[in-house]
C-alpha positions as CSV (number, residue, x, y, z in Angstrom):
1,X,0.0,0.0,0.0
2,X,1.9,3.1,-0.8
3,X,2.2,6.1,1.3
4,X,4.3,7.9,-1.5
5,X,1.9,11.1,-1.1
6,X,3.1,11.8,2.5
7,X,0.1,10.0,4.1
8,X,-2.3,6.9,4.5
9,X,-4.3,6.8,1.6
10,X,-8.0,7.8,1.7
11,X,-9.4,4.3,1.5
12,X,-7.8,3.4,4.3
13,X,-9.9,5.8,6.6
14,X,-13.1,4.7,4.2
15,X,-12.2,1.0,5.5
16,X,-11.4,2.1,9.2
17,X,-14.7,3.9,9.9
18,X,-16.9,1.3,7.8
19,X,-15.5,-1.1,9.6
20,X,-16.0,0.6,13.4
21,X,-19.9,1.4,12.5
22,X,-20.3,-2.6,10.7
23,X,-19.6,-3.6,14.8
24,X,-21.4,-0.7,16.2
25,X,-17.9,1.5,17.7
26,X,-17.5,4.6,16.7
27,X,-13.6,7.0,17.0
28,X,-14.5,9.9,19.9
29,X,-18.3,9.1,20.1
30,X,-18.1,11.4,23.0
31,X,-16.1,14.5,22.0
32,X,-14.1,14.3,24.7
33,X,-10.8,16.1,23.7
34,X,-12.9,18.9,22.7
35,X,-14.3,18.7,25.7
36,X,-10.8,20.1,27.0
37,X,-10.8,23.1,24.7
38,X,-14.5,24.2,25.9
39,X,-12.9,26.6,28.8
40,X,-10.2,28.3,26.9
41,X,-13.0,29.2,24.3
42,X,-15.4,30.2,26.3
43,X,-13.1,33.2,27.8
44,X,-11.8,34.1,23.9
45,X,-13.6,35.7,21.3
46,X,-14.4,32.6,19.0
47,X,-17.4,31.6,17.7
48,X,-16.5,30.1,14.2
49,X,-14.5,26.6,15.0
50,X,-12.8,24.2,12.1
51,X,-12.0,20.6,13.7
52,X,-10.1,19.5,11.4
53,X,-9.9,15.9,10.7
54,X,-13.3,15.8,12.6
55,X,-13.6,12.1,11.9
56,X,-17.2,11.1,13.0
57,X,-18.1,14.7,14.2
58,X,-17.7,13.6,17.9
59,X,-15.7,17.1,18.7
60,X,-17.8,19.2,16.6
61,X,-21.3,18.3,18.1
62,X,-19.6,19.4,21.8
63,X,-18.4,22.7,20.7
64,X,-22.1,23.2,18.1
65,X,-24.1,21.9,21.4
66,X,-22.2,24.7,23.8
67,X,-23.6,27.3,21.0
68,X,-20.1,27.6,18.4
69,X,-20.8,28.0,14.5
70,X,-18.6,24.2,14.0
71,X,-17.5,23.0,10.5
72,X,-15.7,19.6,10.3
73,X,-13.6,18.2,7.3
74,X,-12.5,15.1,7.4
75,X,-10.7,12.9,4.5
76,X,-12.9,10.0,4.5
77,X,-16.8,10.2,2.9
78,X,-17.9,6.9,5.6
79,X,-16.5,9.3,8.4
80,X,-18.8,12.4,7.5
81,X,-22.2,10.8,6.6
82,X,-22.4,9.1,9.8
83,X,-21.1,12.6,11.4
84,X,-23.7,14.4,9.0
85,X,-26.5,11.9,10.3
86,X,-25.1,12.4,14.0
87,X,-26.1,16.2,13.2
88,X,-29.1,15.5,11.7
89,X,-30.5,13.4,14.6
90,X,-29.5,15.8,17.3
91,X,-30.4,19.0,14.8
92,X,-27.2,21.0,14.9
93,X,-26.3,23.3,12.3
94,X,-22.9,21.9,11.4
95,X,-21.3,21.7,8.4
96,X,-19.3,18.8,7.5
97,X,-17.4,18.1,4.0
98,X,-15.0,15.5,2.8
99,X,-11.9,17.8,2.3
100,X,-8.1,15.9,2.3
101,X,-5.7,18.3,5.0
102,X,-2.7,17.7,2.8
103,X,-4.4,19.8,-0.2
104,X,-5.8,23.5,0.0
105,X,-8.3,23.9,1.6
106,X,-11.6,24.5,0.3
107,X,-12.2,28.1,3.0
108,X,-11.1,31.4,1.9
109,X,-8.3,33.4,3.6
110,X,-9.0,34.5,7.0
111,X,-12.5,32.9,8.2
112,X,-12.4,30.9,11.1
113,X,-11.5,31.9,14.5
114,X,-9.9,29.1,15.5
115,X,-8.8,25.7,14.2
116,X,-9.2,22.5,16.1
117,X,-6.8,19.4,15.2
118,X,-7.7,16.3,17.6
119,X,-5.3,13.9,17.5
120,X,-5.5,13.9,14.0
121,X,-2.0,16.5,12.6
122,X,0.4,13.9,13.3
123,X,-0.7,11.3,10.2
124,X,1.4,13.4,8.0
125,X,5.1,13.1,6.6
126,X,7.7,16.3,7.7
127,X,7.0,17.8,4.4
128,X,3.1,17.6,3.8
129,X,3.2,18.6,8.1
130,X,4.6,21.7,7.3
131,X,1.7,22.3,4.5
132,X,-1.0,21.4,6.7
133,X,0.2,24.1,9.4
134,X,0.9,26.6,6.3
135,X,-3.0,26.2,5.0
136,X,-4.3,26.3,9.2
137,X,-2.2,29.8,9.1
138,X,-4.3,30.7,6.1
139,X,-7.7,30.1,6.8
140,X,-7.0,31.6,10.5
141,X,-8.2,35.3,11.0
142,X,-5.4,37.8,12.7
143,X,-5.9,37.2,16.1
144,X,-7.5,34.0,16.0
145,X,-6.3,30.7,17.4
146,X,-4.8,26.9,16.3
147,X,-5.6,24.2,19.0
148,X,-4.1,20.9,18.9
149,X,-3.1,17.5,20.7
150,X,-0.8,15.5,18.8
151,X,0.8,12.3,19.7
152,X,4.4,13.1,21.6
153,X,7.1,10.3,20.8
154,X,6.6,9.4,24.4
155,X,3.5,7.6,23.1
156,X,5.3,5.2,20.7
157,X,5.6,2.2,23.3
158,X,1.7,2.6,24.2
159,X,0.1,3.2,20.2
160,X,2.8,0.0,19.9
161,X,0.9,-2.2,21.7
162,X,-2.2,-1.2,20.0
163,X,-0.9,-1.2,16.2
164,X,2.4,-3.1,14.7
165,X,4.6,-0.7,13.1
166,X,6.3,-2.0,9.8
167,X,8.3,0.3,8.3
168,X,10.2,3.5,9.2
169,X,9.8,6.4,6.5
170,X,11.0,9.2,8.1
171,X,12.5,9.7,12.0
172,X,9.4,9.1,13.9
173,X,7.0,8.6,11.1
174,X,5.8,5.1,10.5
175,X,3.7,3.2,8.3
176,X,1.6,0.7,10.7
177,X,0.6,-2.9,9.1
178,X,-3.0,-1.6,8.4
179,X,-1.8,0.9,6.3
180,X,-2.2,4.2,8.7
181,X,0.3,6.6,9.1
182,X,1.4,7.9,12.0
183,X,3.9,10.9,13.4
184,X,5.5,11.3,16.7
185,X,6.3,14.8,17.6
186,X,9.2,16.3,19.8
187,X,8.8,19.4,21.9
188,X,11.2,21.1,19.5
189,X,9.0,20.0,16.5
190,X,5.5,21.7,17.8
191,X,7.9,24.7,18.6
192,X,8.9,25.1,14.7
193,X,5.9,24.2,13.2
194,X,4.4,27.0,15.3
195,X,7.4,29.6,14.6
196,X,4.6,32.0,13.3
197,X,2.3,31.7,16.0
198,X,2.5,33.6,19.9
199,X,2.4,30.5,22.0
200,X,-0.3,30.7,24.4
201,X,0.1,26.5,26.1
202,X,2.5,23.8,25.3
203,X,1.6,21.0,27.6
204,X,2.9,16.9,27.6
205,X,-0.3,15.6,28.7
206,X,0.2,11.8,30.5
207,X,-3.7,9.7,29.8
208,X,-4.9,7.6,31.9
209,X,-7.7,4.8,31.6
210,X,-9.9,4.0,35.2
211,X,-7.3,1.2,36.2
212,X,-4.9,4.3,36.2
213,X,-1.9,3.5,33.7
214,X,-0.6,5.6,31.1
215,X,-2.3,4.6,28.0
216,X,-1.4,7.7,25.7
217,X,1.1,10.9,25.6
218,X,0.4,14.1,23.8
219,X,1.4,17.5,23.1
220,X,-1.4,19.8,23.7
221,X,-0.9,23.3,22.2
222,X,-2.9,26.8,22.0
223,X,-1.2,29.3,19.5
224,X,-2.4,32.7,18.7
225,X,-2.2,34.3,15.2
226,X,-0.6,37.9,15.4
């Protein structure tokens, strides 16, 4: 399966979230890591939000619930018609489109107040990286705001025992044996990918499942557009 475009390809996400609904599971049914960013909004001016790689909507619905005009992109067409009938059921206004992160995106310069990336940045090779935080730059207004969490390269023993890495194709981006790509990031990468930004947070965050062990590590970071 090649991942000669810097990324999984989008069948891959197709296959992932057809196969997660066939079983009745869903990625972030809850919205729980936006549920993290719900604070530091409320006390900023932002009401237009993009999550991008919104996967099945699950952080969109909590920000369009708390009142925030939410759009969600997301590379795979399974992932947004079971967000767009998630919306539908619930009947919030959000807009969701297929749109790939890698490429331009589909907004015009300067409309959102803030960007949301869940967990879903770090798929990328250095190169198409360094694109997607170029087009999030775009498509912020002055003064708005890019929100992440990534996966630090603390987590690469934990996501290991979840999903078999196979091939190496840059320093801490692998290819994983069902075809996903995935990107560990250093404290001194989230600095230079957000050289342009003020930095506002740049936490390691340590998870934790109810038996209490450390079951994931991420960076989680506020910027602010000048």
């Amino acid at each position: 399966m090649s991942t000669d475009q810097g990324y999984a390809p989008k069948d891959v996400w197709d296959a992932y979230h057809t196969s997660k609904e066939e079983v009745g599971d869903d990625l972030n049914p809850s919205g729980w890591w936006a549920e993290r960013w719900l604070e530091f909004i409320k006390h900023h001016p932002i009401q237009t939000i993009i999550d991008l790689g919104c996967g099945t909507g699950g952080d969109s619905l909590v920000v369009a619930r708390s009142g925030y005009t939410a759009t969600g992109i997301d590379f795979s067409q399974a992932a947004i018609d079971r967000a767009r009938r998630k919306a539908a059921e619930e009947g919030l206004p959000v807009r969701f489109q297929v749109a790939d992160l890698a490429a331009p995106l589909p907004f015009d310069d300067a409309v959102f107040d803030a960007t949301m990336g869940n967990v879903s940045l770090h798929l990328f090779s250095d190169a198409v990286t360094h694109q997607v935080f170029a087009e999030i730059w775009r498509i912020v207004r002055s003064g708005g705001y890019i929100m992440f969490h990534v996966n630090s390269v603390q987590d690469m023993p934990y996501r290991a025992k979840r999903y078999t890495r196979v091939e190496e194709l840059e320093p801490y981006f692998y290819r994983e044996v069902h075809g996903q790509t995935m990107h560990f990031f250093t404290k001194a990468y989230c600095y230079e990918l957000l050289s342009n930004w003020k930095i506002l947070s740049l936490r390691h965050l340590e998870l934790s499942g109810d038996n209490g062990e450390v079951f994931k590590c991420v960076w989680q970071a506020v910027g602010q557009k000048p």
